[in-house]
ROLOMI-536693 format. One record per atom (N, C-alpha, C): residue in three letters; chain; atom name; y, x, z. Coordinates in steps of 0.02 Angstrom, whole numbers. Layout:
REC  residu  chaine  atome      c2      c1      c3
REC     ALA       A     CA       Y       X       Z
...
This chain:
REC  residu  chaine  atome      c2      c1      c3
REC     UNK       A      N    1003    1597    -272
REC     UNK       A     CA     948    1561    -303
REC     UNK       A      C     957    1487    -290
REC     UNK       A      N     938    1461    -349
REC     UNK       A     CA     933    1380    -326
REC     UNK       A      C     877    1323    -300
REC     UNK       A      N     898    1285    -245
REC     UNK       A     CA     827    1248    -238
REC     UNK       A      C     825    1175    -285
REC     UNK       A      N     820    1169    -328
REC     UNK       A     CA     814    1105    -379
REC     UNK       A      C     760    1078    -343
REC     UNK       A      N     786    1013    -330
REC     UNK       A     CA     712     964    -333
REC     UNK       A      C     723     895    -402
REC     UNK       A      N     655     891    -422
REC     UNK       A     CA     644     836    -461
REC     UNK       A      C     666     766    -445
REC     UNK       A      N     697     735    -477
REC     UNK       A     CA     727     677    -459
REC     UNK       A      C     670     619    -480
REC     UNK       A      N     626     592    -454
REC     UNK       A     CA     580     532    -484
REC     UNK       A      C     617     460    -489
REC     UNK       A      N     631     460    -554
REC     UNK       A     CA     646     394    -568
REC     UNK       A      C     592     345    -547
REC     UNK       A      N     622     292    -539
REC     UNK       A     CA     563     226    -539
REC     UNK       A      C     527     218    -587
REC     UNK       A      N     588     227    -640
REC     UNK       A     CA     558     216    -741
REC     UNK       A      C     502     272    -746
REC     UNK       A      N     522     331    -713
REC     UNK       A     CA     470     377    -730
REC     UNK       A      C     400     391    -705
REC     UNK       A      N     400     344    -675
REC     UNK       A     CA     345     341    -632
REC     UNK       A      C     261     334    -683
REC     UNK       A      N     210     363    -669
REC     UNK       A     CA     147     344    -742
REC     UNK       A      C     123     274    -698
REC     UNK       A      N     116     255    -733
REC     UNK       A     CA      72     176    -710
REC     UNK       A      C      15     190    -691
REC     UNK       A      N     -19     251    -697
REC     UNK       A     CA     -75     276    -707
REC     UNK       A      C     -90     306    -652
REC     UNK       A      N     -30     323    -599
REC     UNK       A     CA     -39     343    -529
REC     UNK       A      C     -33     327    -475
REC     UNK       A      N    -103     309    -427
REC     UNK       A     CA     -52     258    -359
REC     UNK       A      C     -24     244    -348
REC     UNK       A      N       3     187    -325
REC     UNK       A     CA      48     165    -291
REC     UNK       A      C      42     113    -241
REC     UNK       A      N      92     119    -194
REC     UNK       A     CA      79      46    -165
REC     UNK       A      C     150      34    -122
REC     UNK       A      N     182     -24    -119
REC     UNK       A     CA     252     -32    -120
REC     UNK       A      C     244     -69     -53
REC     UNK       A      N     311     -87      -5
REC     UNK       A     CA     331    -122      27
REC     UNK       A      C     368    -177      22
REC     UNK       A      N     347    -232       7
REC     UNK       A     CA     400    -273     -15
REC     UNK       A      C     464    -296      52
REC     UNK       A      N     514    -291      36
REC     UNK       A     CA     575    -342      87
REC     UNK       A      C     526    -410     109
REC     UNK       A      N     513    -424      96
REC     UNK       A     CA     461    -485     136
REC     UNK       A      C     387    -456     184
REC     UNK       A      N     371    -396     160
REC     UNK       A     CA     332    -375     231
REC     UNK       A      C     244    -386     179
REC     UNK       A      N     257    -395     114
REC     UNK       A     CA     190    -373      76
REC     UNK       A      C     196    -313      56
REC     UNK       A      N     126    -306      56
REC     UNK       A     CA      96    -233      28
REC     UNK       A      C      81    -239     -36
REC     UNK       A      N      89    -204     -89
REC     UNK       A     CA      87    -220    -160
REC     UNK       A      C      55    -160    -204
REC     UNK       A      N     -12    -162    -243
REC     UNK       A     CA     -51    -112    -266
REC     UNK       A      C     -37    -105    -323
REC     UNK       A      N     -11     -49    -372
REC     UNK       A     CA     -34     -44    -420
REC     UNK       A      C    -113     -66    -472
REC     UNK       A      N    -102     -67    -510
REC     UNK       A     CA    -192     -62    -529
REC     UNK       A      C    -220      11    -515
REC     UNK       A      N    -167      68    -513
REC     UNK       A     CA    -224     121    -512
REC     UNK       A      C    -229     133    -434
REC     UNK       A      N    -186      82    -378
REC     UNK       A     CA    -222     103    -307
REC     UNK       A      C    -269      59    -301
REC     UNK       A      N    -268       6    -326
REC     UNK       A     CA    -292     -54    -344
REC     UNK       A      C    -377     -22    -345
REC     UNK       A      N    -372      10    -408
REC     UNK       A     CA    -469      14    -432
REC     UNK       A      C    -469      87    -385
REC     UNK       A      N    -437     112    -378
REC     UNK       A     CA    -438     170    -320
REC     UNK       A      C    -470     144    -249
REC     UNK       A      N    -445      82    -226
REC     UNK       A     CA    -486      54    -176
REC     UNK       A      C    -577      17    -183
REC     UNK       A      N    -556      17    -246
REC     UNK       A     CA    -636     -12    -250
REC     UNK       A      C    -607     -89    -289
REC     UNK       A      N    -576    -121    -291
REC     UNK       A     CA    -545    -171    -313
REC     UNK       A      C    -572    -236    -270
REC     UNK       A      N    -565    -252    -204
REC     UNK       A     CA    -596    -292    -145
REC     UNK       A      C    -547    -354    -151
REC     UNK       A      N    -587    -391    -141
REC     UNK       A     CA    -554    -455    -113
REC     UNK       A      C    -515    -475     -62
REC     UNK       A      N    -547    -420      -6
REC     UNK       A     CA    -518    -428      51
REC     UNK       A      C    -500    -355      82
REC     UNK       A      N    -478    -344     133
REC     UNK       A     CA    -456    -278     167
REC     UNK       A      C    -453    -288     238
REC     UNK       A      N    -451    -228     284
REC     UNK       A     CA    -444    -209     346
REC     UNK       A      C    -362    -183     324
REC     UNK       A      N    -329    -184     368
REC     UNK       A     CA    -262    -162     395
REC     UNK       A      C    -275    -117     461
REC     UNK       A      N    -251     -55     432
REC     UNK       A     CA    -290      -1     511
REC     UNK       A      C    -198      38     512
REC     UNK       A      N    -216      76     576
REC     UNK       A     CA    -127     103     586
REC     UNK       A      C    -139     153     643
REC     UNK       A      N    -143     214     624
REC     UNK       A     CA    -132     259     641
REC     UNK       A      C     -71     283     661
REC     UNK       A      N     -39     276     743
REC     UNK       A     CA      13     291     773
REC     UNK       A      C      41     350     772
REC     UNK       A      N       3     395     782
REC     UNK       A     CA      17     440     794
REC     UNK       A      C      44     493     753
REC     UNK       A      N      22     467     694
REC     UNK       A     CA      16     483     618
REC     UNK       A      C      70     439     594
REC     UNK       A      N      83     366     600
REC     UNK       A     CA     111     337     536
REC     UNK       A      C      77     336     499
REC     UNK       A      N      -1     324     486
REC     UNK       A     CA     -12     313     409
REC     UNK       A      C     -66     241     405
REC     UNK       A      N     -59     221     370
REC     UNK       A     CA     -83     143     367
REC     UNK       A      C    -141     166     316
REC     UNK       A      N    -201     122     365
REC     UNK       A     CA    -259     122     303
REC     UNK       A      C    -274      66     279
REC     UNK       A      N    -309      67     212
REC     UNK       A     CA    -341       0     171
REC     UNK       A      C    -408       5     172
REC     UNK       A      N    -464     -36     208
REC     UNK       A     CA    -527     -24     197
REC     UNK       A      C    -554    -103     171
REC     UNK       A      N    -593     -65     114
REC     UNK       A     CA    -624    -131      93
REC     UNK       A      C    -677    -185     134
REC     UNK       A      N    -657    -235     138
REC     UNK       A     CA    -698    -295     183
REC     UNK       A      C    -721    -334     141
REC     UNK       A      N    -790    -370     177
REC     UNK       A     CA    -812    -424     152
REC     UNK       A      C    -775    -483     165
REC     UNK       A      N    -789    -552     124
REC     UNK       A     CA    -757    -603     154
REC     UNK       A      C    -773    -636     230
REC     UNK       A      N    -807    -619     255
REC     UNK       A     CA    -828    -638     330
REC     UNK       A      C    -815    -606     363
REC     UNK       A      N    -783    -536     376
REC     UNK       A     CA    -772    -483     425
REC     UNK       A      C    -709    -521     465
REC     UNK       A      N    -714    -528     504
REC     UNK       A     CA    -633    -549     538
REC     UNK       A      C    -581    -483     553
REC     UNK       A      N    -543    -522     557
REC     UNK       A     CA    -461    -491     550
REC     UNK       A      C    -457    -462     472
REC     UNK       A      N    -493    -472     417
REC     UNK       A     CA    -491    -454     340
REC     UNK       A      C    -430    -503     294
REC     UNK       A      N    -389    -462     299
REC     UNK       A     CA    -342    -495     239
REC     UNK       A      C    -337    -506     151
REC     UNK       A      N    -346    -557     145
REC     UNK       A     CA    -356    -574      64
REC     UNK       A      C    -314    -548      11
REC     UNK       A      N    -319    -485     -39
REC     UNK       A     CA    -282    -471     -88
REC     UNK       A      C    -311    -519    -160
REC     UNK       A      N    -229    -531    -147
REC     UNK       A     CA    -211    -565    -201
REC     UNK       A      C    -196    -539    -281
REC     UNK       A      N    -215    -558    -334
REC     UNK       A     CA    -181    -524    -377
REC     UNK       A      C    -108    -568    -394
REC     UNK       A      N     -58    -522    -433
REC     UNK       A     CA       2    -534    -412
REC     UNK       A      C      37    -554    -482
REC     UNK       A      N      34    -653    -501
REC     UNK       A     CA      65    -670    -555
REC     UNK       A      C       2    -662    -624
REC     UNK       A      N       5    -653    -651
REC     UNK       A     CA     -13    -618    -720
REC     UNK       A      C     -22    -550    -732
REC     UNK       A      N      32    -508    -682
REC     UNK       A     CA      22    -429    -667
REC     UNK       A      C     -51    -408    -662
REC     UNK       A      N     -55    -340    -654
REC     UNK       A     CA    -109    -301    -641
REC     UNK       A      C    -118    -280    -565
REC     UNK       A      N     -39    -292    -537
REC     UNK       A     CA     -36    -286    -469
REC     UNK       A      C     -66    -317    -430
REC     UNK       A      N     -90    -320    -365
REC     UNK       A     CA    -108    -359    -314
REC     UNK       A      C     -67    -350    -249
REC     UNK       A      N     -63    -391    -228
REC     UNK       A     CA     -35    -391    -156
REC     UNK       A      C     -63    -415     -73
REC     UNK       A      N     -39    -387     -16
REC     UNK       A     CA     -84    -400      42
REC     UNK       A      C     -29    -459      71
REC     UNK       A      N     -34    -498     102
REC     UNK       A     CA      14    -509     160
REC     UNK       A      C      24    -479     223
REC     UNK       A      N      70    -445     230
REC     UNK       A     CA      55    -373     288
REC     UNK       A      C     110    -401     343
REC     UNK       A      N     151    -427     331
REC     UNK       A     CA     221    -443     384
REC     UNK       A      C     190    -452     449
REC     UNK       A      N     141    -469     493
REC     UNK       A     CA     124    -474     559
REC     UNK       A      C     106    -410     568
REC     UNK       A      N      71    -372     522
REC     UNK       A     CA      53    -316     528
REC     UNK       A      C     119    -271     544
REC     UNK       A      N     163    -257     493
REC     UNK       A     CA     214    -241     485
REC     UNK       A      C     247    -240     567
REC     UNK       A      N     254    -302     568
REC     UNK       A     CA     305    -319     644
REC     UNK       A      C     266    -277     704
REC     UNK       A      N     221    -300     710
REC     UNK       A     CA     167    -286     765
REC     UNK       A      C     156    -203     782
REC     UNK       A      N     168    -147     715
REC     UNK       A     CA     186    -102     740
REC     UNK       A      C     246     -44     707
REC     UNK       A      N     308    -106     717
REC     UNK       A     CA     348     -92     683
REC     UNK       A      C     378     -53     637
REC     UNK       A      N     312     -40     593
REC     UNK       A     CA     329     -28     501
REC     UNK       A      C     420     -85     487
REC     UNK       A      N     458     -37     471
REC     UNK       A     CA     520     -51     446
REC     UNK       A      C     496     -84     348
REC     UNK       A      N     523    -130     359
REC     UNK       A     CA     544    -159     289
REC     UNK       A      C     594    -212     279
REC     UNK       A      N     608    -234     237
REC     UNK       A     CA     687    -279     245
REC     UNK       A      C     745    -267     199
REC     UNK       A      N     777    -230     198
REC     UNK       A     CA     813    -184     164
REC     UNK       A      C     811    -176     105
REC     UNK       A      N     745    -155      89
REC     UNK       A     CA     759    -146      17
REC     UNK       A      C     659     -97       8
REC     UNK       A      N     622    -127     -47
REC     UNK       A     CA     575    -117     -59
REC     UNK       A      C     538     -51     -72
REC     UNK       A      N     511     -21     -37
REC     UNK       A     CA     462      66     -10
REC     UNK       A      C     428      50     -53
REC     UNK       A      N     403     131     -74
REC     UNK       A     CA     343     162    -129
REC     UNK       A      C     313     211     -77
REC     UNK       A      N     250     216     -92
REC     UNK       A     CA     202     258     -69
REC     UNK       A      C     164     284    -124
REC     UNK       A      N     131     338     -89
REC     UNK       A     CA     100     356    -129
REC     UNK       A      C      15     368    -119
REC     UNK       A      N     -42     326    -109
REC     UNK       A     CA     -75     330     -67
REC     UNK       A      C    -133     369    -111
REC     UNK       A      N    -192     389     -51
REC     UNK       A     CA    -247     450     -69
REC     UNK       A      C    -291     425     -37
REC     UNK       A      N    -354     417     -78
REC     UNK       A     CA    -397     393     -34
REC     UNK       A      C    -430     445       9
REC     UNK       A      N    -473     439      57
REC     UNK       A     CA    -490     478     125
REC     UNK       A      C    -568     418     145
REC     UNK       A      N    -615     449     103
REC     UNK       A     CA    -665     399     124
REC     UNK       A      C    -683     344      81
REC     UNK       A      N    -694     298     138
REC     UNK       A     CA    -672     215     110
REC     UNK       A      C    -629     203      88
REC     UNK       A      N    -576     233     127
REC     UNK       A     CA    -501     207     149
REC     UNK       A      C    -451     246      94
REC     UNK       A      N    -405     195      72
REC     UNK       A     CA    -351     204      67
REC     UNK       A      C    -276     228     112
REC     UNK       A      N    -245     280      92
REC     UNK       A     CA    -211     302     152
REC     UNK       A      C    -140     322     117
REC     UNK       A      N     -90     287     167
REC     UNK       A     CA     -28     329     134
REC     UNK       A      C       1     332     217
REC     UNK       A      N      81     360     211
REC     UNK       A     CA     115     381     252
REC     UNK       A      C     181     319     257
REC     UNK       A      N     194     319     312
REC     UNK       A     CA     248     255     306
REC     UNK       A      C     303     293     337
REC     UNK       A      N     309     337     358
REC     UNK       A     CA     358     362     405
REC     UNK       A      C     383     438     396
């Protein structure tokens, strides 16, 4: 018997389904559909579950401290976090070459797996 697995192109990917990328520079980068999946916030919490590997997104007000500002990204539909201290601090690997996730929300929170 054979075990086939599905090969997911990048191209094949629906626009229409979460996402959220790693950029080689150490940003976090939303589709629009993780995008309005989060609530579509201005700002965010950066949370990190060790034990787990899985990084959360919770929506913040602009006054909450430690809240990072998503940006939208160009003209795109995308938005992006600046995550690289985050990144370093508990050494989430990026550099190399740019990660996809696939994140679910859980709550508030946005949640994917990094590891």
């Amino acid at each position: 018997m054979f075990s086939f697995e599905v090969f997911e192109s990048i191209h094949a990917r629906s626009p229409k389904a979460p996402r959220v990328g790693l950029s080689r520079r150490g940003y976090f980068s939303l589709n629009k559909a993780a995008y309005q999946l989060l609530g579509q916030p201005s700002r965010v919490l950066l949370l990190y579950d060790r034990e787990r590997a899985i990084v959360g997104l919770k929506p913040a007000d602009e006054d909450t401290p430690h809240s990072y500002k998503v940006v939208q990204q160009g003209k795109s539909q995308s938005h992006v976090i600046a995550a690289k201290a985050f990144c370093d601090h508990y050494e989430i690997a990026y550099g190399d070459e740019a990660l996809h996730f696939r994140p679910r929300k859980e709550g508030d929170l946005l949640i994917f797996e990094v590891a």
